[in-house]
Short mmCIF file of the C-alpha atoms (twelve columns), coordinates in Angstrom:
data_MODEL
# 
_entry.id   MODEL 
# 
loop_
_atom_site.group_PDB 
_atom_site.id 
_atom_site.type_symbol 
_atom_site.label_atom_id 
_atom_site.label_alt_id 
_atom_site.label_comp_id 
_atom_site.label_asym_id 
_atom_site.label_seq_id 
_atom_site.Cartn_x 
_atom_site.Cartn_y 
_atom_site.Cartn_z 
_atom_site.pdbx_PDB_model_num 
ATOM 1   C CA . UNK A 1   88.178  147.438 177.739 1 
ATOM 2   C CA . UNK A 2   85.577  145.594 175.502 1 
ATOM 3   C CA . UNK A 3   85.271  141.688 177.264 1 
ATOM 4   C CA . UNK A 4   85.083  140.937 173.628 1 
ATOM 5   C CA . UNK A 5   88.761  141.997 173.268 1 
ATOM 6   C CA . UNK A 6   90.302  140.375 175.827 1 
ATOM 7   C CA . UNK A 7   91.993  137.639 175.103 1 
ATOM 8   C CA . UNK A 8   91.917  133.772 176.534 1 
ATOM 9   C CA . UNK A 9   94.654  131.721 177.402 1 
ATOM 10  C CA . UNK A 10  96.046  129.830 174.789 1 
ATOM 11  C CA . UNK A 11  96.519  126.191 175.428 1 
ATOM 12  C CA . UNK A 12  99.500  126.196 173.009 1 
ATOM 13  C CA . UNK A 13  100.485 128.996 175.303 1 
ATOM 14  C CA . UNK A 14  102.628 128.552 178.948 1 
ATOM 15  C CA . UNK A 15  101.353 130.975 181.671 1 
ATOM 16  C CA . UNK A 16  101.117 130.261 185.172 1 
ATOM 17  C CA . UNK A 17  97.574  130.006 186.356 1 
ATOM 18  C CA . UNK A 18  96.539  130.723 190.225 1 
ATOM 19  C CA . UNK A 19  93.388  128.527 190.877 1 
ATOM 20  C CA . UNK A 20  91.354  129.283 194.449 1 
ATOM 21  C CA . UNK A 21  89.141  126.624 196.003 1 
ATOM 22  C CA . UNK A 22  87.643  125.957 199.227 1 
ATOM 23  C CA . UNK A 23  84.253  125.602 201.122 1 
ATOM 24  C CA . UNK A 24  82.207  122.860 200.029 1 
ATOM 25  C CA . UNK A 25  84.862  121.627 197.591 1 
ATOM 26  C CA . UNK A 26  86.467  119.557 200.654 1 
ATOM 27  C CA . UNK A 27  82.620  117.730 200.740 1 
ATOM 28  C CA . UNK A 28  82.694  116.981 197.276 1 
ATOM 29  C CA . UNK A 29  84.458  114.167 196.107 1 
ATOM 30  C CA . UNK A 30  83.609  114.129 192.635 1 
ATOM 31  C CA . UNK A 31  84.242  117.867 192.432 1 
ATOM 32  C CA . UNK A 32  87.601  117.427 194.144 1 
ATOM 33  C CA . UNK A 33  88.515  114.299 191.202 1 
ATOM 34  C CA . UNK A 34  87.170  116.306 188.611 1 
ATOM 35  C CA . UNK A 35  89.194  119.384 189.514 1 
ATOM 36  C CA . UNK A 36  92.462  117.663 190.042 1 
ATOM 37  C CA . UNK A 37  92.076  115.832 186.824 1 
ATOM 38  C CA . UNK A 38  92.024  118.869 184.429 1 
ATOM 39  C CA . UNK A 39  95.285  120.509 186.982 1 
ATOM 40  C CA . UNK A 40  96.601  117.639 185.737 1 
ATOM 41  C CA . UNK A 41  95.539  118.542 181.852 1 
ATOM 42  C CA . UNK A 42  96.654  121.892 182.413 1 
ATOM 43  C CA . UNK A 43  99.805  120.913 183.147 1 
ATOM 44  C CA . UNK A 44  100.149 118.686 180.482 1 
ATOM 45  C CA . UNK A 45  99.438  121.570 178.024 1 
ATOM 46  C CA . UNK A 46  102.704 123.183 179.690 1 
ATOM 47  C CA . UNK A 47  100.720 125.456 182.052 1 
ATOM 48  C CA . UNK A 48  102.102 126.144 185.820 1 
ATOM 49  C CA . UNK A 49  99.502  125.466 188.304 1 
ATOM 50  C CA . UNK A 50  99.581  126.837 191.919 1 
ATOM 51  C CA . UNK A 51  96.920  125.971 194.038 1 
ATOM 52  C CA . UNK A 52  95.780  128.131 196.743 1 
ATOM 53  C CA . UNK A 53  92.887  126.945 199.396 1 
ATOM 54  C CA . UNK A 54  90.617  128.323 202.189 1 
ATOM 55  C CA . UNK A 55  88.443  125.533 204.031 1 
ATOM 56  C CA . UNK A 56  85.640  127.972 206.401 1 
ATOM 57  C CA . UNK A 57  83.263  125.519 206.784 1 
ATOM 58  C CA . UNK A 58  85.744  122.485 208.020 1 
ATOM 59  C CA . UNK A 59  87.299  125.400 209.992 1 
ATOM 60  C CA . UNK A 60  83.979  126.185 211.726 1 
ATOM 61  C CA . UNK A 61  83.356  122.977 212.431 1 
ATOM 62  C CA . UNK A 62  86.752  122.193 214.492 1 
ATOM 63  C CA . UNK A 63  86.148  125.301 216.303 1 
ATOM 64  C CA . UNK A 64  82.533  124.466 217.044 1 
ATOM 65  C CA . UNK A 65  84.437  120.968 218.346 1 
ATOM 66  C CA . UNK A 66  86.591  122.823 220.550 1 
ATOM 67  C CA . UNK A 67  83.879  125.378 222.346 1 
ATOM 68  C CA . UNK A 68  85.517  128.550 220.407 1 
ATOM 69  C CA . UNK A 69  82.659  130.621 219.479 1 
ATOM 70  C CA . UNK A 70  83.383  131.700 215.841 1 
ATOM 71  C CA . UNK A 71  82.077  134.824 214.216 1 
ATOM 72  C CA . UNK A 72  82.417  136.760 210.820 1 
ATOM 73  C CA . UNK A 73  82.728  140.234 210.294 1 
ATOM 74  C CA . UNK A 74  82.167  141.454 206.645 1 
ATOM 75  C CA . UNK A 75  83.183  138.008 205.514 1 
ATOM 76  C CA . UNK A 76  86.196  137.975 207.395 1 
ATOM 77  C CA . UNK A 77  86.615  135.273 210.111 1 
ATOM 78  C CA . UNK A 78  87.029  137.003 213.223 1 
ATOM 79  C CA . UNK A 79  90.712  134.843 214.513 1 
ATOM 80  C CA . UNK A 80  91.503  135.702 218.405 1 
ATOM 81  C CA . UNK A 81  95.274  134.353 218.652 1 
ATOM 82  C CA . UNK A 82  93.912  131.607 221.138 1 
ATOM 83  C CA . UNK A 83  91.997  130.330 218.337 1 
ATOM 84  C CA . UNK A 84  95.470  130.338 216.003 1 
ATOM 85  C CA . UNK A 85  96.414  126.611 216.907 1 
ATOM 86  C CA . UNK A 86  92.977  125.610 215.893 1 
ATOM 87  C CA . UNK A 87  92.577  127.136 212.820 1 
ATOM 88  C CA . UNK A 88  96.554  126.460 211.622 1 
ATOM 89  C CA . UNK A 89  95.820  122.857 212.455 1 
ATOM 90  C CA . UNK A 90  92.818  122.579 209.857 1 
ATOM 91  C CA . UNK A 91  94.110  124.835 207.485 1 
ATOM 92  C CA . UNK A 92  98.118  124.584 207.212 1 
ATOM 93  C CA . UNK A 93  97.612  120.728 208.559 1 
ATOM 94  C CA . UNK A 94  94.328  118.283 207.609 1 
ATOM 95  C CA . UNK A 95  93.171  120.274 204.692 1 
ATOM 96  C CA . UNK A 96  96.711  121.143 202.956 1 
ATOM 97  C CA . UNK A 97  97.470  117.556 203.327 1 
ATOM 98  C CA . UNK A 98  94.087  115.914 202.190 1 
ATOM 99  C CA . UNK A 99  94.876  118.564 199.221 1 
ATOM 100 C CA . UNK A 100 98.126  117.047 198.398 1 
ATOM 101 C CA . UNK A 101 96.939  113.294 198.680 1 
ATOM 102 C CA . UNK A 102 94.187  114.394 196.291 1 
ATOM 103 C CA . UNK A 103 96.764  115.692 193.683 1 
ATOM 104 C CA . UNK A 104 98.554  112.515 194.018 1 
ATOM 105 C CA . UNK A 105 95.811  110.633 193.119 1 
ATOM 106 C CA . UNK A 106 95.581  112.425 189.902 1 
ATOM 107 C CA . UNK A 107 99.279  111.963 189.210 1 
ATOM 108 C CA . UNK A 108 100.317 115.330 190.363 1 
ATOM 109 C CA . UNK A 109 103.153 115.924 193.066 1 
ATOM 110 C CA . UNK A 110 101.887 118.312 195.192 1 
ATOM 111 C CA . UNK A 111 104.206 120.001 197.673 1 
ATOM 112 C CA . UNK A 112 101.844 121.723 200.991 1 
ATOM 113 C CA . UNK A 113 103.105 124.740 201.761 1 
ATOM 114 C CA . UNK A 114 101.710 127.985 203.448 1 
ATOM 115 C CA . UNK A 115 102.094 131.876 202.868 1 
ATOM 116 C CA . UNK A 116 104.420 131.602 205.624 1 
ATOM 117 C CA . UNK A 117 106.770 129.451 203.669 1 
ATOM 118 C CA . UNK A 118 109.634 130.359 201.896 1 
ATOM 119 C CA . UNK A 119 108.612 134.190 202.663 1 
ATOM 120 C CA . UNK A 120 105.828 134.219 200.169 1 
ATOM 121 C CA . UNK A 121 104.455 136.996 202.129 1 
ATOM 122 C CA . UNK A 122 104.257 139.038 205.267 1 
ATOM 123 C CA . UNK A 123 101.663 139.900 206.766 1 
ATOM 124 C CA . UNK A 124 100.156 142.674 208.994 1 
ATOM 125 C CA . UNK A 125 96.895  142.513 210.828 1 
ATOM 126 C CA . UNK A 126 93.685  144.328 209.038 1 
ATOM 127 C CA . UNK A 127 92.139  145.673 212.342 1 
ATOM 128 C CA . UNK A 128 92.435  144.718 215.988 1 
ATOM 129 C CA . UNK A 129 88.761  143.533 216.644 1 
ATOM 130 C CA . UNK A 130 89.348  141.401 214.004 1 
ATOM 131 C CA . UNK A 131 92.263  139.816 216.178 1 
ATOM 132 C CA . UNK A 132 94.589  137.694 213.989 1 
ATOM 133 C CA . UNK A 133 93.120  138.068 210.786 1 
ATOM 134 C CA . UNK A 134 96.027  139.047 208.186 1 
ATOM 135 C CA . UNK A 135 96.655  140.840 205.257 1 
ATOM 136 C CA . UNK A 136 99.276  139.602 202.951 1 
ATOM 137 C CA . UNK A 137 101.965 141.979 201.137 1 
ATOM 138 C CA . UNK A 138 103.596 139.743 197.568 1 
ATOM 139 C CA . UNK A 139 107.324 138.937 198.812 1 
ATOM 140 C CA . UNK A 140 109.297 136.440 197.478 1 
ATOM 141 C CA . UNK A 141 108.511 134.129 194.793 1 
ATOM 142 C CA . UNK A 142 111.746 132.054 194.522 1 
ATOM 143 C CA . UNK A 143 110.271 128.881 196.370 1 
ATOM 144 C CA . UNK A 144 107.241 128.755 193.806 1 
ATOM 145 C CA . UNK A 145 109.675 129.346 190.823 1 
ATOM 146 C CA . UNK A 146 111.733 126.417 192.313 1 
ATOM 147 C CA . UNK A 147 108.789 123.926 192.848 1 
ATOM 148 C CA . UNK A 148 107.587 124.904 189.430 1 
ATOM 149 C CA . UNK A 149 110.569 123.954 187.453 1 
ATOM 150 C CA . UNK A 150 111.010 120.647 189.107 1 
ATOM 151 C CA . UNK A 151 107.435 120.221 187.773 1 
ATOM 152 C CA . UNK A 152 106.039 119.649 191.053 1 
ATOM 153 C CA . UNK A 153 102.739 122.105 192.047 1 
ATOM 154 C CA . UNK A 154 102.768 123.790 195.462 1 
ATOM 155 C CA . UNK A 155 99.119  123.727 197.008 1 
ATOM 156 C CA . UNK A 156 99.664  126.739 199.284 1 
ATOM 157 C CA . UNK A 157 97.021  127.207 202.574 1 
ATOM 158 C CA . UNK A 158 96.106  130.612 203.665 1 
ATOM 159 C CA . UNK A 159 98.509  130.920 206.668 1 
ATOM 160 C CA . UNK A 160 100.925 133.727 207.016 1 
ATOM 161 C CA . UNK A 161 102.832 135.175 209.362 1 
ATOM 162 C CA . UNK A 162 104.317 138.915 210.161 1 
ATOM 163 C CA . UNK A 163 108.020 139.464 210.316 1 
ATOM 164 C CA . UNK A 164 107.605 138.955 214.524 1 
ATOM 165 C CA . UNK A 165 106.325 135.418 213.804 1 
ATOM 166 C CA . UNK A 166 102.559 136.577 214.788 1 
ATOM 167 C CA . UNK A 167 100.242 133.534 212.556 1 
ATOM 168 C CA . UNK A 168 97.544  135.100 210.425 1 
ATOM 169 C CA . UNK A 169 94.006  133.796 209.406 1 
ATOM 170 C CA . UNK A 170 94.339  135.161 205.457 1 
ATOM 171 C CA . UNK A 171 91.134  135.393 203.697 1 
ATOM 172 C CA . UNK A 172 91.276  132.722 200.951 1 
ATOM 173 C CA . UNK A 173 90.858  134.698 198.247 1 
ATOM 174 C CA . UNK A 174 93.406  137.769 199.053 1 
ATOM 175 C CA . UNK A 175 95.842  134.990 199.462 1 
ATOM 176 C CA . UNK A 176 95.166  134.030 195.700 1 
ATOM 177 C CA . UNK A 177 95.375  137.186 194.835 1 
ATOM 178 C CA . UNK A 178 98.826  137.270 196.704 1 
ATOM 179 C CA . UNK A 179 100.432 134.680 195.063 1 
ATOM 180 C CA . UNK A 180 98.700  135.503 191.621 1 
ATOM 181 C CA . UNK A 181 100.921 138.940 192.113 1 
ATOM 182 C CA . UNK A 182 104.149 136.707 192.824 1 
ATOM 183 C CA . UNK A 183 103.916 134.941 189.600 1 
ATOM 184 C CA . UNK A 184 101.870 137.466 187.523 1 
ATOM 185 C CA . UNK A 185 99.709  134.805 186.600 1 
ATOM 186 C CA . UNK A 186 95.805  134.470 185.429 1 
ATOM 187 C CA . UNK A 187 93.561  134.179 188.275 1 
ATOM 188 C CA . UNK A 188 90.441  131.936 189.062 1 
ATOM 189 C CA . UNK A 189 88.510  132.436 192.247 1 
ATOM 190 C CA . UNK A 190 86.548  128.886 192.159 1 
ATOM 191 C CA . UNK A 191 83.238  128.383 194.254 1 
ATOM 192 C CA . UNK A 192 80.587  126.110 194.017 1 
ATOM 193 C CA . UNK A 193 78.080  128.693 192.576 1 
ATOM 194 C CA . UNK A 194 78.821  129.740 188.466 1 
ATOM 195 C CA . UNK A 195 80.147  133.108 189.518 1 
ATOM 196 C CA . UNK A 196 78.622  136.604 190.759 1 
ATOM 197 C CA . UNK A 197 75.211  136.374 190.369 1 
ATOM 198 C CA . UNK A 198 72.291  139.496 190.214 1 
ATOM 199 C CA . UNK A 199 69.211  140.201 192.082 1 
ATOM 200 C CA . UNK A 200 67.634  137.291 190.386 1 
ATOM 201 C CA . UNK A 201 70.140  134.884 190.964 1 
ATOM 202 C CA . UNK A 202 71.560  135.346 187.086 1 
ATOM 203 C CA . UNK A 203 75.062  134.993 186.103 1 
ATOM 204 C CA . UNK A 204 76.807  138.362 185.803 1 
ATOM 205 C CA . UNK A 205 79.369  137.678 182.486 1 
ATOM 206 C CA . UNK A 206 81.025  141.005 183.366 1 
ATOM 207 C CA . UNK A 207 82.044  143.198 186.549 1 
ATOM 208 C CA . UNK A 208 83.619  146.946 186.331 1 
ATOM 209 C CA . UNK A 209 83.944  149.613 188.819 1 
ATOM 210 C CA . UNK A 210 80.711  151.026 188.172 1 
ATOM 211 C CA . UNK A 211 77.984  148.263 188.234 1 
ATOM 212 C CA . UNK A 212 80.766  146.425 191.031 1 
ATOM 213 C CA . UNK A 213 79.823  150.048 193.613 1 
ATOM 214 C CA . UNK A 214 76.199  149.852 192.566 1 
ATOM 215 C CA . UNK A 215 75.477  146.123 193.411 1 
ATOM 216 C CA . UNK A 216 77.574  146.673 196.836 1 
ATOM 217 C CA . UNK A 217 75.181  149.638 197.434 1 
ATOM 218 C CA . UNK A 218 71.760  147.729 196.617 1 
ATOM 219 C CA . UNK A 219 73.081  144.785 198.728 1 
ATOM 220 C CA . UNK A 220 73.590  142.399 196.076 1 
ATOM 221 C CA . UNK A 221 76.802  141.491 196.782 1 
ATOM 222 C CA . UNK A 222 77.696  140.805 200.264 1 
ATOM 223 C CA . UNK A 223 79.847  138.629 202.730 1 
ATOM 224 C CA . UNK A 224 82.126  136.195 201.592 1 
ATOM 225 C CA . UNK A 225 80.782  137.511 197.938 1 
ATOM 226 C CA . UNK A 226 81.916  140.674 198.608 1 
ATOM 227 C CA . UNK A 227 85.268  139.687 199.963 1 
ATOM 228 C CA . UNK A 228 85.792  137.926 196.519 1 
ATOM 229 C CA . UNK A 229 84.767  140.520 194.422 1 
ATOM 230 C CA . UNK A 230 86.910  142.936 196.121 1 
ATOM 231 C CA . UNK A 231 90.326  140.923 195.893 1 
ATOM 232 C CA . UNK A 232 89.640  140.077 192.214 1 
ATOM 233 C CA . UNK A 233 89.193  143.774 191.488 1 
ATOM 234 C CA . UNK A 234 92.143  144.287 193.380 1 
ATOM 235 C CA . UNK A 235 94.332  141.567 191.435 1 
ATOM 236 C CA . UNK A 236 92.809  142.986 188.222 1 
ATOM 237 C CA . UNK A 237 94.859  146.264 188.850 1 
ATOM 238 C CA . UNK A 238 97.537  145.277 190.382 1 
ATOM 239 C CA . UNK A 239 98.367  142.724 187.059 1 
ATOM 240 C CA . UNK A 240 96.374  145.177 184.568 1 
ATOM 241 C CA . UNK A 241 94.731  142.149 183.373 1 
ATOM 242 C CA . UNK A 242 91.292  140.494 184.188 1 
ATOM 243 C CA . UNK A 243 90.146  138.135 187.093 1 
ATOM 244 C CA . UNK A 244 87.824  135.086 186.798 1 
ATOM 245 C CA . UNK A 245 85.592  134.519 189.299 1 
ATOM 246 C CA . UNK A 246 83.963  130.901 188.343 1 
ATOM 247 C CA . UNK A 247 82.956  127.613 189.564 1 
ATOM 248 C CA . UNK A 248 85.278  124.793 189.867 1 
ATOM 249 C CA . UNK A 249 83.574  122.471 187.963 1 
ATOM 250 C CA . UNK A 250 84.258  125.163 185.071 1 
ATOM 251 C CA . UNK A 251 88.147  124.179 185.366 1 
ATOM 252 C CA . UNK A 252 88.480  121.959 182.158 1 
ATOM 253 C CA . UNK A 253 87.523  124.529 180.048 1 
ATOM 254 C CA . UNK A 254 89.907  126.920 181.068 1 
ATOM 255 C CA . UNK A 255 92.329  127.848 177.828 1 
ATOM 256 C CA . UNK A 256 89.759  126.963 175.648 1 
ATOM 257 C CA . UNK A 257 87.279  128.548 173.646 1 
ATOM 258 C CA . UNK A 258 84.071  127.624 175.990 1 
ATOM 259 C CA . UNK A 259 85.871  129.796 178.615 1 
ATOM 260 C CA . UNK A 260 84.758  132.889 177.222 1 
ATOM 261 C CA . UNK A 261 81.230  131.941 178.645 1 
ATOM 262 C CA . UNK A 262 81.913  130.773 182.004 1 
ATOM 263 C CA . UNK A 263 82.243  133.005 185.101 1 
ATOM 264 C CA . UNK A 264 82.264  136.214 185.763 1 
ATOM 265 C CA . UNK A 265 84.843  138.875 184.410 1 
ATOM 266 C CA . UNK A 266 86.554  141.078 186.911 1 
ATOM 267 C CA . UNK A 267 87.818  144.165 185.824 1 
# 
């Protein structure tokens, strides 16, 4: 597919749009007024807007707090279940809510809610020396329908849980891509970099299968990068239409023209 042919979203056009933030954007409070502000547009174009978060580096710091020695393997947060309380608490509790009190103050009612909720998902661990680190399977999406037609948007952490009532660390971005598949909405993985960049630090405008393997193989993209990259490519497939991988300062231009230029293209 030619990125030339693939369409935008229309602003004079519902869809539901996914948006993914996290990291630094909890340090930034211009970022985080900024971003809530054009929600808060979108939604006033008719858009639904779900809301999905990570928070690694508050996360790391309450574990640091607590004398839990945190590590990452392939960009994955390495979650023992002793740590679960810990990283629930900052995730599902503090951040969620300072999420929600920043939607208010851009006139949005936000509703907190995790993967967990409403059976969103279920989840089943992604390898045992990873401990409780969870991948999450699309389940139901009759809560987020629900909050979405009483024009309220969820803001959903990356918490799940298996059908035993285990509690899963969920990579940020699969999460997205998880509730993305619920609502077969367009997806934006938001950082605070422009998108996938190259060996020079240049903004890639478009990803495929081929030059995706070959920057994996020269080391180009790696870690959390990686981890990104490889749930947007996933989402691309499993709703046969492209992925945005952008910066979330890049959020008021979504639906419009200008979008064409920001971000990278996943597909």
């Amino acid at each position: 597919m030619d990125v030339n042919s693939i369409s935008t979203i229309s602003k004079h056009h519902m869809s539901n749009i996914v948006l993914k933030v996290g990291g630094t954007f909890f340090e930034d409070q211009q970022a985080q007024s900024a971003f809530f502000d054009s929600v808060a547009a979108l939604k006033r174009q008719g858009h639904n807007v779900a809301i999905v978060h990570g928070g690694g580096a508050q996360l790391q710091t309450q574990l640091t707090a607590l004398g839990f020695k945190s590590e990452k393997y392939e960009g994955l947060r390495i979650s023992p279940d002793e740590q679960m309380p810990a990283v629930t608490g900052v995730l599902a509790g503090t951040l969620n809510k300072k999420m929600v009190v920043m939607a208010g103050k851009a006139g949005l009612t936000g509703v907190g809610i995790s993967l967990a909720d409403g059976n969103l998902a279920i989840c089943e661990q992604v390898a045992p020396h990873l401990g409780a680190v969870g991948y999450p399977h699309p389940h139901s999406a009759k809560l987020l329908h629900q909050l979405m037609h009483a024009n309220l948007t969820p803001i959903i952490c990356s918490i799940g849980s298996d059908q035993q009532g285990r509690l899963y660390n969920v990579n940020a971005d699969q999460a997205a891509t998880c509730i993305a598949s619920l609502l077969y909405a367009d997806l934006y993985l938001l950082s605070d970099v422009s998108g996938v960049l190259d060996g020079n630090k240049k903004l890639i405008n478009l990803l495929d299968e081929s030059n995706t393997s070959q920057m994996i193989t020269d080391g180009v993209i790696t870690d959390g990068m990686l981890v990104k990259v490889k749930a947007a490519q996933e989402a691309s497939k499993t709703l046969s239409k492209p992925v945005k991988i952008c910066s979330w300062n890049d959020v008021s231009t979504i639906g419009l023209l200008a979008e064409q230029a920001m971000g990278t293209l996943v597909q």
